[in-house]
C-alpha positions in Angstrom: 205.7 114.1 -234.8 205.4 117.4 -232.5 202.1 119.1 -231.4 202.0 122.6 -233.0 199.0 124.1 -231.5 196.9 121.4 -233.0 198.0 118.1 -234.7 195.8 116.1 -237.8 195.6 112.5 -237.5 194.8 110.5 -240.4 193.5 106.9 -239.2 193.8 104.0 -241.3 190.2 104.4 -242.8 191.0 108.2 -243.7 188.5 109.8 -240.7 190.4 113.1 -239.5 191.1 114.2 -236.6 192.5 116.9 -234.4 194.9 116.6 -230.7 195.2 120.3 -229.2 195.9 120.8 -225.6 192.8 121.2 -223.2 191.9 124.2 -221.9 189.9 125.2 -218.6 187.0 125.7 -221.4 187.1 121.9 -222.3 186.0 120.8 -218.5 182.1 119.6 -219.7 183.8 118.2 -223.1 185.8 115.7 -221.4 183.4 115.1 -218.8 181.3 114.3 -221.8 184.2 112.2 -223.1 184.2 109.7 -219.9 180.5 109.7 -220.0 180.8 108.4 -223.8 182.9 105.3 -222.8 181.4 102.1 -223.1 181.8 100.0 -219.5 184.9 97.5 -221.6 186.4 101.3 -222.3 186.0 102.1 -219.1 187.6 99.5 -217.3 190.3 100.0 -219.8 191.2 103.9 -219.0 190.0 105.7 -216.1 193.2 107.7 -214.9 191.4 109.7 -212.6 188.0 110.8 -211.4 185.5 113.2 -213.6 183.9 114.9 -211.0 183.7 118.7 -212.1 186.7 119.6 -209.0 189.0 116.7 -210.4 188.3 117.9 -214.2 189.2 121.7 -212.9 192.2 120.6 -211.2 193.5 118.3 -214.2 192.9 121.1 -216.4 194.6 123.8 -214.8 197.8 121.8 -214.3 197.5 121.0 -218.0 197.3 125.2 -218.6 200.3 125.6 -216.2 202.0 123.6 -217.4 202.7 120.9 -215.4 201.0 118.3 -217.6 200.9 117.9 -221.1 196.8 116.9 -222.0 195.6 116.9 -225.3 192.0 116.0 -226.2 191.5 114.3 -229.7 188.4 115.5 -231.7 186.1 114.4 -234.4 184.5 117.5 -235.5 183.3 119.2 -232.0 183.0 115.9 -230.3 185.9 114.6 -227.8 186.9 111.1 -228.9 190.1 110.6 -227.1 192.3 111.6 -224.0 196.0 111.4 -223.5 198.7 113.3 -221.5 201.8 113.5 -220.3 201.2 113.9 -216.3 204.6 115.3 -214.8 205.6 116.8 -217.8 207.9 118.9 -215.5 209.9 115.7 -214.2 213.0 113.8 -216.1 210.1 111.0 -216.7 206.7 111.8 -217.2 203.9 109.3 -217.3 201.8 108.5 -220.0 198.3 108.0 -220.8 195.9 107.3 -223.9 191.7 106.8 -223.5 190.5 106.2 -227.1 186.3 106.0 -227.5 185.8 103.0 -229.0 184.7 103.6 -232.2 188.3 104.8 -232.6 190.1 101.8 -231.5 192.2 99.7 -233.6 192.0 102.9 -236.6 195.8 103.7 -235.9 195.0 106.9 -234.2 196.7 105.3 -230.7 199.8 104.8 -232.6 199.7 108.8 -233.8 199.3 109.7 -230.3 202.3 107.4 -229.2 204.7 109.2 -231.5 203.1 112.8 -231.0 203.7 112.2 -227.0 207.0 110.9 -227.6 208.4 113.9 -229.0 207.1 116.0 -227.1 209.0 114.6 -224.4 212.1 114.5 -226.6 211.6 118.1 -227.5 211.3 119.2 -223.9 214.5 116.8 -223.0 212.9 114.2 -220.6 214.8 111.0 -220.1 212.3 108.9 -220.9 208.4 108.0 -220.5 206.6 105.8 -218.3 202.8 104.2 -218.5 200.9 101.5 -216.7 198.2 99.3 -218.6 195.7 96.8 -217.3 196.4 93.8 -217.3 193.7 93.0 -219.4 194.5 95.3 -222.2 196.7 92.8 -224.7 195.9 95.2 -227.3 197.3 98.5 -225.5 200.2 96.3 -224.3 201.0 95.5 -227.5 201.1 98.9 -229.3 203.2 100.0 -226.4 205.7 97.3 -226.9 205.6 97.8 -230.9 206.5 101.8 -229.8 209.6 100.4 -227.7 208.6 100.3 -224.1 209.8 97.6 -221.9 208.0 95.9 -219.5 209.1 96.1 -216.5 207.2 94.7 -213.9 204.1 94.5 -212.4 202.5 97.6 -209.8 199.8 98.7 -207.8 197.9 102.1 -209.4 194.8 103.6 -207.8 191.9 104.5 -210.3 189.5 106.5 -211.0 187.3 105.3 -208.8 189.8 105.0 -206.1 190.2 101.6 -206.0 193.5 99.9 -206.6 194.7 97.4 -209.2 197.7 95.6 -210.5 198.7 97.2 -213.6 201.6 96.1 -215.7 203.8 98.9 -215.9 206.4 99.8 -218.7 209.4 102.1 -220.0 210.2 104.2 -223.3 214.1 105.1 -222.6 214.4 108.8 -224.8 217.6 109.3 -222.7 220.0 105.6 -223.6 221.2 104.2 -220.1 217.9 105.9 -218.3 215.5 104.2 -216.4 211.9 104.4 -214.9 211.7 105.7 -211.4 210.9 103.8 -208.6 207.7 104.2 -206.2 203.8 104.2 -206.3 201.6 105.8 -209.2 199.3 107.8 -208.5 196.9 110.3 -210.8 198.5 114.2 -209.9 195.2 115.2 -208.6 
């Protein structure tokens, strides 16, 4: 699966939706998004802060492409998040928020593969992502995608506080691996 301008997503119980890249115009929408997340949601995905400066700044490295960020929409309503951060490097890193409502529907799976290859398309080596340790579910579409655990790091949130996050590799590239030092949200 590769994004053309926008993608359809079919979930499991036939809802529809669309995953287009965010523009500078979409800065309230995913403000609006965060807002939406239940605290469990929350503690589950929050890559970086959603302060309007921090939602400016994501969005125009999305638009310059330096990052790859797609929104996922029901109707005009944000209900999901992902990107490829360093989309410019041989291993970008991953990310997917999902409103709850959404969870479990197969749409996280859709995004997986969409993300994927894109990455293949633009010839990266392979992908990287970090998930709370708490997230079995997450953890386990990831590893039913093909990334490999591979060990255990330190990622500041959100927030700004720090937490151990297990962290894991999709090799696109056979013989590639995930590069070493600290995550860290691009802005």
């Amino acid at each position: 699966m590769q994004l053309h301008d926008t993608s359809i997503l079919i979930a499991r119980n036939g809802k529809r939706f669309v995953a287009r890249r965010l523009t500078l115009a979409d800065g309230k929408t995913l403000q609006a998004f965060n807002t939406s997340l239940s605290p469990e949601s929350e503690h589950r995905f929050r890559p970086h802060a959603y302060d309007e400066a921090t939602v400016q700044m994501v969005l125009e490295r999305s638009e310059a492409g330096e990052d790859l960020t797609l929104g996922v929409f029901e109707g005009a309503r944000q209900v999901g998040y992902c990107f490829l951060w360093y989309f410019t490097r041989a291993v970008p890193l991953l990310g997917i928020g999902l409103a709850d409502e959404c969870q479990g529907i197969g749409i996280g799976r859709q995004l997986m593969e969409l993300l994927i290859g894109e990455a293949r398309a633009a010839g990266r080596d392979g992908i990287e992502l970090t998930t709370m340790m708490q997230n079995h579910n997450a953890y386990a579409l990831y590893e039913k995608t093909g990334f490999i655990y591979h060990g255990d790091v330190e990622n500041l949130q959100g927030d700004g506080s720090i937490v151990v996050e297990r962290a894991m590799y999709y090799a696109i590239v056979p013989g590639s691996h995930p590069p070493k030092g600290a995550h860290a949200p691009p802005v």
